[in-house]
Every structure is written in C-alpha cells, then in structure tokens.
N, C-alpha and C positions, 0 to 999 in steps of 0.2 A: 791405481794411479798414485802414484809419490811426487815429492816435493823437484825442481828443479832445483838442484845445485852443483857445483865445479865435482863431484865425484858420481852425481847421478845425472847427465845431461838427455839420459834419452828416458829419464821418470821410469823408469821398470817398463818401457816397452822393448819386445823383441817383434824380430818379423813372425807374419802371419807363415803357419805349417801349410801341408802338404794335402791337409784335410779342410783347406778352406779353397773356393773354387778359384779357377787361376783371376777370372775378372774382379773378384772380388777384393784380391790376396795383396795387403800392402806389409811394405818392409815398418820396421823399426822408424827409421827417418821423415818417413809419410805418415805414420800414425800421430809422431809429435809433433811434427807441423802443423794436420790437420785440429789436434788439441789448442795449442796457440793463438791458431786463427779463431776457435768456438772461446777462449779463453777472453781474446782481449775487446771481440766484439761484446762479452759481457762489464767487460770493465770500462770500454767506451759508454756505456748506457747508463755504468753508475758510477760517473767520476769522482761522489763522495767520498770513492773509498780507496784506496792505494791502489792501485797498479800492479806493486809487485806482491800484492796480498792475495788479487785474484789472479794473474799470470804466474806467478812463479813458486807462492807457498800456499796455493790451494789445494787439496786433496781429495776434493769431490764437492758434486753441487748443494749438498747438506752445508759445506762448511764456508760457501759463500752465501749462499745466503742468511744463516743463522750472523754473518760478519755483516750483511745489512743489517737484520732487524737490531743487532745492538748497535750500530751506529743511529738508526731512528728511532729507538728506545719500545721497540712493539715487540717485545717477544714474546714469545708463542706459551702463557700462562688462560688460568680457569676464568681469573678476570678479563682475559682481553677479549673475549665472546660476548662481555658486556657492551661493548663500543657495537655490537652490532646494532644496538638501540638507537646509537647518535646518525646512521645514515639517512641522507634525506637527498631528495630532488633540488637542488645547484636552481638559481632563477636559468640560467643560459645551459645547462644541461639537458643533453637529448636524452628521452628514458630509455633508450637502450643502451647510453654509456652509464645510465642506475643501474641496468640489472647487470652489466657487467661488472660492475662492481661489487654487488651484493653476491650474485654467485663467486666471484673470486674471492671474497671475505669467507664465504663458507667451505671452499675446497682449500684455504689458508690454514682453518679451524681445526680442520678432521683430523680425527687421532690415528699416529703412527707408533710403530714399534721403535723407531730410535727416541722419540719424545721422551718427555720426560712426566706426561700427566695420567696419570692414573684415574679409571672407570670404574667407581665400585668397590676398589682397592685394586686391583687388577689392571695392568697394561694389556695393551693390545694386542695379538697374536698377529693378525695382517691388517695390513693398512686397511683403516676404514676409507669406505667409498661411497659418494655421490649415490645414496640411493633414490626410486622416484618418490618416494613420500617427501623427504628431504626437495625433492627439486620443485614438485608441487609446492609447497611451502614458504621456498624463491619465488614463485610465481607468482603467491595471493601476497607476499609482501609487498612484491615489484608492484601491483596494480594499484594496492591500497595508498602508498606514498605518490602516485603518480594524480589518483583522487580516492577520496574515502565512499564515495559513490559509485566508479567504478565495477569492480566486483557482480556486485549486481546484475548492473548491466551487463557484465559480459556473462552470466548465467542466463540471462535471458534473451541474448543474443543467442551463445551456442549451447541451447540446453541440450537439444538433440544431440550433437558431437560428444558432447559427456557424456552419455551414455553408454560411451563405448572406448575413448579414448580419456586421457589423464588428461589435468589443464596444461602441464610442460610440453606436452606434443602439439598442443594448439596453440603454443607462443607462437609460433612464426605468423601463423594469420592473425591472433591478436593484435600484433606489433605493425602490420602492414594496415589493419584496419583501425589502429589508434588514432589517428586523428578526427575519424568522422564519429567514434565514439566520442571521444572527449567533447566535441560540440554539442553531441546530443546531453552528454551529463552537463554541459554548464548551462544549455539552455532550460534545462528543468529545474536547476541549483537559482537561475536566476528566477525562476517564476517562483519561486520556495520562499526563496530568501527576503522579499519585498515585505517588508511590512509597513502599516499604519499605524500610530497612534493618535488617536481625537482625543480633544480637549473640552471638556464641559464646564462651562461659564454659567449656564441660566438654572435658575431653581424655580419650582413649579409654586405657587400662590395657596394650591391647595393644601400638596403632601409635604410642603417643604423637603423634600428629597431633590436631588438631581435628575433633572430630566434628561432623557436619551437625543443631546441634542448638538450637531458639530456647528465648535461654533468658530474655531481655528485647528487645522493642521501641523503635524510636527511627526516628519520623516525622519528617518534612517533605515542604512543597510547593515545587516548584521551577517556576520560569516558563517554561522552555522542553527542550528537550532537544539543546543544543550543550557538544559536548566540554570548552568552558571553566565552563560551568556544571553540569557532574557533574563532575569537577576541584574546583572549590569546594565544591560541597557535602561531597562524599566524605571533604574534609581535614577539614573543621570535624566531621563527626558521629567520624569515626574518631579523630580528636586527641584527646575526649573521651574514649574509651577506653581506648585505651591509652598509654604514658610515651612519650614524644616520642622519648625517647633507648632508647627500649625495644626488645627484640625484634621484626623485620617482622613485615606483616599482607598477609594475602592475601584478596580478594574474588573472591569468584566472581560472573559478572557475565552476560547474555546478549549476544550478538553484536549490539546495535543500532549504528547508526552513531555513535552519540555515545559511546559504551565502545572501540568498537575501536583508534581512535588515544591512549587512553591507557593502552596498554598499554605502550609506551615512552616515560611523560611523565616527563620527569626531576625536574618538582616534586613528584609522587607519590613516586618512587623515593628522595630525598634527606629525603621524610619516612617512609620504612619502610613506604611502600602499596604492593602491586604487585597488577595486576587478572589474574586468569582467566578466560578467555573459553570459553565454553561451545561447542562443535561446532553449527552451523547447525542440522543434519539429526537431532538429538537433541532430542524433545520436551522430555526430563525434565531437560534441563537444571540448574535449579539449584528442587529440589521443594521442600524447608521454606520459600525466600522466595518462592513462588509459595503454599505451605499460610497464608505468615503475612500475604501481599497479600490472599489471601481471607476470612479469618478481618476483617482491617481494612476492606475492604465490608462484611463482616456486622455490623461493630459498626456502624459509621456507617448502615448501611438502618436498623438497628433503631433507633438516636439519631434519623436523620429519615427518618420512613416516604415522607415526598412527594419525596424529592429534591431536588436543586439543588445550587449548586455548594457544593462543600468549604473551608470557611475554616480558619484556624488554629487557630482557638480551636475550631471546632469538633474539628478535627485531632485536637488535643492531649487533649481531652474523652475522644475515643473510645479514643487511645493507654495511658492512665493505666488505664481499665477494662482493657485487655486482659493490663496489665503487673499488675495487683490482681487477676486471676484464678487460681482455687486450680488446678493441674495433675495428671496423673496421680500426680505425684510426692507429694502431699500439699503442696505451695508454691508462692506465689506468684513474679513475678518480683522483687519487693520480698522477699518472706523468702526468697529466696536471698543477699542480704544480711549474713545472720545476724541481722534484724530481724522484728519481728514486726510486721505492716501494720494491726493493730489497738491491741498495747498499746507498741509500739515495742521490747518487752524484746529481749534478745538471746537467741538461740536457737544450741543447741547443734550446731552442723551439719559434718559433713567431705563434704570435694567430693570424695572418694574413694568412701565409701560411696554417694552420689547417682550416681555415674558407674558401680560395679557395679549398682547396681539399674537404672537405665536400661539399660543396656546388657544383663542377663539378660533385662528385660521384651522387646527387640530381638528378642533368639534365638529365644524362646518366641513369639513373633510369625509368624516367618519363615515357617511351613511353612503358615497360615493366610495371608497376606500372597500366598505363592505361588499359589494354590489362586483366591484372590480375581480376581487380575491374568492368569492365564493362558486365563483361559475356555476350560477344554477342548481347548486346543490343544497339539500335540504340540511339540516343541522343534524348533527351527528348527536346524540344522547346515546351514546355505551353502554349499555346496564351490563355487567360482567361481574362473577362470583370469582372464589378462590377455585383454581382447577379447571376455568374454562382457556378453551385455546384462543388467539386472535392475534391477527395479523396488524400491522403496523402502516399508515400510508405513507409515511415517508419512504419507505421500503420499496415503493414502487419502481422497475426497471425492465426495461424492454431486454435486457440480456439473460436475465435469469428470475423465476416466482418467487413470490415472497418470504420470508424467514419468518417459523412458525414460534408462538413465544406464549407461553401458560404465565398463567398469572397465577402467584405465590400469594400477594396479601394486597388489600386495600385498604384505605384510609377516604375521608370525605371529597378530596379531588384530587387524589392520584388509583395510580393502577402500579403495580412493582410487579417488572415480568422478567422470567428468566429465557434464553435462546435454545429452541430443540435444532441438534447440529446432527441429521439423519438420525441415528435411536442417541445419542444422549441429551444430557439436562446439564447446559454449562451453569457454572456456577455463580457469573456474573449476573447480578441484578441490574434494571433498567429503572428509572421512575420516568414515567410518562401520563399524559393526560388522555382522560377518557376520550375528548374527542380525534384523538389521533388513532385512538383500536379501532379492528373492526373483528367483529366476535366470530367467529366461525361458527357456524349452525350444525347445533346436532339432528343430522335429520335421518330419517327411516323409511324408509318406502313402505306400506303397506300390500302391493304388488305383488304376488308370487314372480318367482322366477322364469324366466323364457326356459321352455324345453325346446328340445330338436326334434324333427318328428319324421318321418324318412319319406324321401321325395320321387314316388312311388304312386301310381294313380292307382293300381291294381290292390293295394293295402290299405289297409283304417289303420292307425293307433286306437288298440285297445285300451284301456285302462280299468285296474278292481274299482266298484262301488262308487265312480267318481264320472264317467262317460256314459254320456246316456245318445243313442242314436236317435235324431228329430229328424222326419222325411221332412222335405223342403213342401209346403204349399203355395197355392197363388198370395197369400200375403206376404209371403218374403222376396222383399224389394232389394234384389241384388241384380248390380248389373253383369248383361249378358259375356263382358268379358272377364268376368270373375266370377262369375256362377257355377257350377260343378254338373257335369253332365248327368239326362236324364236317368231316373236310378237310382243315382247315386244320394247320400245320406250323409250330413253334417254331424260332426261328431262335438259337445257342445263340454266344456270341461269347470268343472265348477273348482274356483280356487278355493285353500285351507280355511280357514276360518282364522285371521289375524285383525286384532285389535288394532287400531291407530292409534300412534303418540296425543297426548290429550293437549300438545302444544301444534299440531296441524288439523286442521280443516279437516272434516270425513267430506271432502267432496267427492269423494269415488263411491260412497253410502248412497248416491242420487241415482236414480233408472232414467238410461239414455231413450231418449224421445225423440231424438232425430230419426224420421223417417227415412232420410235422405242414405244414410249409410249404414243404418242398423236394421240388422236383422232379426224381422217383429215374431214374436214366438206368440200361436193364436192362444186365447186365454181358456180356451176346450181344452188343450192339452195337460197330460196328467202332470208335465214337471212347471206346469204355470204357480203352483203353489210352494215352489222355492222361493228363497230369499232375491228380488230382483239385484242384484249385487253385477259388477262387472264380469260377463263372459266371451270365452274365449272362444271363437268358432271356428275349427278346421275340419279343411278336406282336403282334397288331394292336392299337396304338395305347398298349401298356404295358410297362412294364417293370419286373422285380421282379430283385433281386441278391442273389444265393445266395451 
C-alpha cells in the first residue's frame, strides 16, 4: 500500500486476476474505497492526529500507529514495561475493563521483528506471541489488584479444576463468580482486620508492676496486617497515653507474624515501646485483650444485628458505649477520670483504694475461678526427661489426633519440645509448661502374641515341648455351650518366658481363682507343678485366656 497522491490515486492497487474466485474478485476502484472507508474510521477514533496523516500518507498500520504513540509520548522502549507496575484498579472501574487493560499492555509489549529492541543482543525472528505461562501470569496479576486475598481463595475455590486445566481457561467462571467471592474475602478481611488496644491504669500494691486490668478502651481499623503498619499504629494510640519522655511501656502482643519482627524495632524502642510476645503453644496468652476483643463484637452485633463491614464511625459509636459503661467497680471508664460522665463534677477518687478493692474482689474469686476452669480434673504433675515423647492439651481437636512432640531439654519450669511431622524432627523449638504435657507411656505387653489355629473340629494344633494334652474331668467347670465334645482333649499352651517392665504391675504373675470361668486343672495332675502363670486353653475351633 503507497501513499495517495495526484500521480498515484489508486495507491498501487490494480484489479483482482483471474485466479481469485469471481465473488470474491474486486477491481482496482473497490479495493481503494474499501481502504478509505477502514482508513478514516480510524482517524475518526483518533482525531488527535491529522487526517491527512492517517487517510492519505499512511502506508500501513505499523505507521499509524507508531504516529499515535509519538503523539502520546509511549513509545515502544525497555523502560516503558516498567509502567506496567503503575496499573491499578480505577475506585469506578469494573475488573474486567483491569484485565483488559493489563492484557492489552502486555500484547502492546511483545517483541516484533520490525521493533527496534533487542533480546540478548538478538532481535526477534517472529513475532513473539501471547504465550499461556505469560496469560496465567495476566491472571494472578488481574486477581491480586482486584484483592491481595483473592488468589487464595480462588485456589481454594477451584483446586480440583487446576488440576487439570490452567488459571487463564478458568477466567470466564472466575469473572462470573467474582462478586460472591469478593464478599466472602472482605467478610474474613473484616473479621482480620478488628483490632483492640486496652489501656492499663492500675498498679498492683504488692508487685508494683501492672496489672492485667481494662481500665479504658481505644479502637481502630487498620488495612492490613504488615509489620510497618502495626508499627504505626501502635506509636500513634500509645503516644496518646503516655509522656513521650516518660517511663517505657510494654505490650503484650500474640506471636502473629506482623508483631514478631517488632520486637527489636528500634523506632518502637527509642519511643519507650517494647512488645512481648506471647509463647505459641499458650492459649491464654494475653486474656483481658481477648475478654475486651469480645466484649467490642458484642457491642457492635447489638449496634447492627445484620452485619456487614465495620466503619469508623461505626467503630467509635460502639467504643464510647463500652468506655460509659458502669463496672464492677461502681465507675465508668470516663469516671475514673475523677469526672462524672453525667454531671461532669469531679469526684472524690484515690487509685489506691480502687486497686485494694480490685484486687481483694481477685482473691475472693480465686478458689471459685479454680473450681470453674478445672472440671474435675486432678492436677497434672508432668515428670518428663530429655527424649520422652508427649502430647500437648491444647492440641486437642475433634478433626484430627494430636501432634506428637519429644522433648529436647529442660530447665526447673519449662519443657522445650520440638514437632514430629510423620518421620521428621522439625526444627522449631516450643517452651511450654509442664502442666500442659501429657507424656505418652512407654508400655510393653508382657502377653505372648495371639496365634491362629485352624477351625477344624477333626484337628488339634500340635505344638514341640510346649502342648501338653489335659483330658477334661468333672472339675472342669465349663459351660455346656462351650465345652468340647465327649473325647475330646484340651490342648493347654504354656507362654515364653518374658519378664515385665519393672515400671508395670506383674499382675498377670497372680493365679486366676475364679471358679466361674476358669478352667480348674486337678492338683494330681503331673503338669500341676508348672509355674501357675496365664494359660491359654484351646480346642476345637476356640480359644479362651485364662
């Protein structure tokens, strides 16, 4: 295709030969119409650009569009692949005009033989193409910007379908079932996302330490749970409290992954915060901010009975109630103040006396407390060496047994166990408290082993040196539907000779005396001066152990 101009008006078209079929077959004059029309409907799309640039001195669709990207300044270099970082989800964008876009950034990208970028040192022989690794790759971007949770869910949505097909063959049903996904990830982001922070006012008489004791509330939502964003927040609510230049503060915290590295953050430490982390394998971690995380669901179910996500303002609604709620103590978190949350007067109050009375009401508790928490169980006293095996009760779960865990080393009130994950030995260490083991017993059976003996009336089991045949007389008190027909001869099998463990009972060492169901051997007979030890008496086809 050539340029239109006053000496070339039909651009190098002639009509179609004799080898094109006749419905097919257009002259010279149809062909350049047909061009004009495909011409100016592009130029209608992009009136940025002259008119007579793309109808009359354009020479192919390489050469209008290379005349857009230099009029938008995007042209086709190593750095402009970088821009693919900047795409993101529009607040009023539907995510299927994102992936249209992301995939048309990437089929923009690919490298051609007219280009001018180089692979290696090496240009390209044929145009690269849309491969599915490449489209996969569209598609875990597409989810991730649409949520960073996402993903997940949808492996665990269509794990089965993966198994057999690529994620790019499952967009369409992903795309149709995106919105009842999206619900279910914000309703679990918003159960995530809720945190408490309690504030501790009272100090104990005794320990002079802080006691574990809510004395006012202080919410917020936080977007995600990354170590630089509980870092922030943690400064801002805690700076409120207490004098910059004041005495440290110590939070107790659970072992999630976004707490554990700021345990050594030096911008915490140089403002007088340091975190304590709670031991893994300890439910009870840290109970009042778990009593005052539940207490803040129940205000908020009862503000909205139907649910849905938690805003600030609703936040703060419910925070204010819990903080104007009168306590055992006869006061609010507001009249601990020395204000009154009604007529604002001041009130006469010493945090000495408040901290004796809490703390009597504590004692007076305890032996009730105990009573509640122990259900009837005896006290657990662990005795456990280096090398024995024992199980954990918090581990307990009606979906699967419990995880088995050897203990490495002891000290005076801990136990340090490592996890057996079917035959290895991971490498993580636990500390936990004796009475949370429970030691798994080495036990041994003294017992020989059950044989099989064939179920055959017409046969005895022989056996060398060890069977001896006892005819049955009237002292053998067996009943008549279990007794062996007349003749016949009980075959009496005396087990190995095996010591017991010197940690179990020889109560198998004892001679059975029940008349009732054992079978009395008279004391005339010659194998009465065996060892009376447990025997085994069969005949045909049963066997019963004495």
């Amino acid at each position: 295709m050539g340029k239109e101009t006053a000496t070339t008006p039909k651009r190098g078209f002639v009509s179609d030969g004799e080898n094109v079929p006749e419905a097919r077959r257009r002259t010279d004059d149809q062909n350049v119409t047909h061009l004009e029309l495909m011409l100016g409907q592009i130029a209608n799309y992009c009136p940025v650009i002259s008119r007579n640039t793309v109808v009359k001195n354009s020479t192919s669709l390489t050469q209008i569009w290379q005349a857009i990207r230099l009029h938008y300044g995007f042209q086709l270099t190593g750095s402009h692949f970088l821009d693919f970082n900047s795409i993101s989800l529009n607040p009023d964008e539907r995510p299927e005009d994102l992936y249209q876009r992301l995939i048309s950034f990437i089929e923009d990208n690919l490298l051609t033989t007219a280009g001018r970028i180089s692979h290696h040192g090496s240009f390209p022989t044929p145009d690269e193409e849309l491969t599915p690794s490449l489209e996969n790759m569209v598609v875990l971007i597409w989810l991730r910007l649409i949520h960073p949770d996402l993903p997940q869910l949808v492996k665990q949505r269509y794990g089965t379908e993966l198994r057999s097909q690529t994620l790019a063959t499952l967009k369409p049903e992903i795309s149709v079932a995106l919105d009842s996904s999206l619900d279910e990830v914000h309703t679990t982001a918003d159960a995530k996302i809720l945190r408490t922070t309690t504030k501790d006012l009272l100090t104990s008489y005794k320990t002079t330490q802080n006691r574990e004791t809510t004395t006012s509330h202080t919410t917020t939502l936080i977007e995600n749970e990354k170590s630089s964003t509980f870092r922030d927040i943690l400064s801002r609510l805690l700076l409120t409290m207490k004098p910059i230049d004041g005495p440290p503060v110590s939070v107790r915290v659970d072992p999630a992954p976004g707490f554990t590295p700021l345990v050594s953050d030096q911008t915490l430490l140089k403002l007088g915060i340091s975190l304590e982390v709670g031991r893994i394998k300890n439910p009870n971690k840290s109970p009042v901010a778990e009593r005052a995380i539940q207490e803040l669901e129940g205000e908020l179910l009862r503000q909205e009975p139907g649910g849905g996500p938690v805003t600030p303002l609703g936040l703060s609604i419910a925070t204010a109630r819990m903080n104007s709620r009168v306590r055992s103590h006869g006061l609010s978190a507001h009249e601990l103040r020395r204000r009154s949350q009604v007529t604002n007067q001041q009130i006469p109050l010493s945090d000495r006396e408040v901290i004796l009375r809490q703390h009597s009401r504590r004692l007076a508790n305890h032996p009730y407390s105990f009573r509640s928490k122990n259900h009837r169980r005896p006290s657990n006293n662990t005795v456990a060496k280096v090398g024995d095996l024992v199980y954990l009760t918090c581990d307990g779960s009606k979906d699967k047994g419990r995880e088995r865990y050897i203990v490495t080393s002891t000290d005076d009130n801990w136990f340090y166990i490592r996890k057996f994950l079917g035959a290895q030995l991971r490498s993580k260490t636990y500390q936990v408290h004796p009475s949370e083991c429970i030691v798994i017993p080495q036990f041994y059976s003294s017992m020989p082993f059950r044989r099989s003996y064939p179920n055959d009336s017409s046969e005895v089991s022989e056996y060398k040196d060890t069977d001896h045949d006892i005819p049955l007389t009237d002292a053998d008190q067996v009943s008549n539907d279990a007794a062996p027909s007349q003749g016949q001869s009980l075959l009496v099998e005396e087990p190995p000779e095996v010591d017991p463990p010197p940690d179990i009972p020889e109560l198998l060492s004892q001679p059975v005396e029940d008349a009732d169901t054992a079978a009395v051997i008279p004391s005339s007979d010659p194998l009465s001066s065996l060892p009376t030890r447990p025997k085994r008496i069969v005949w045909s086809g049963a066997t019963d152990l004495y």
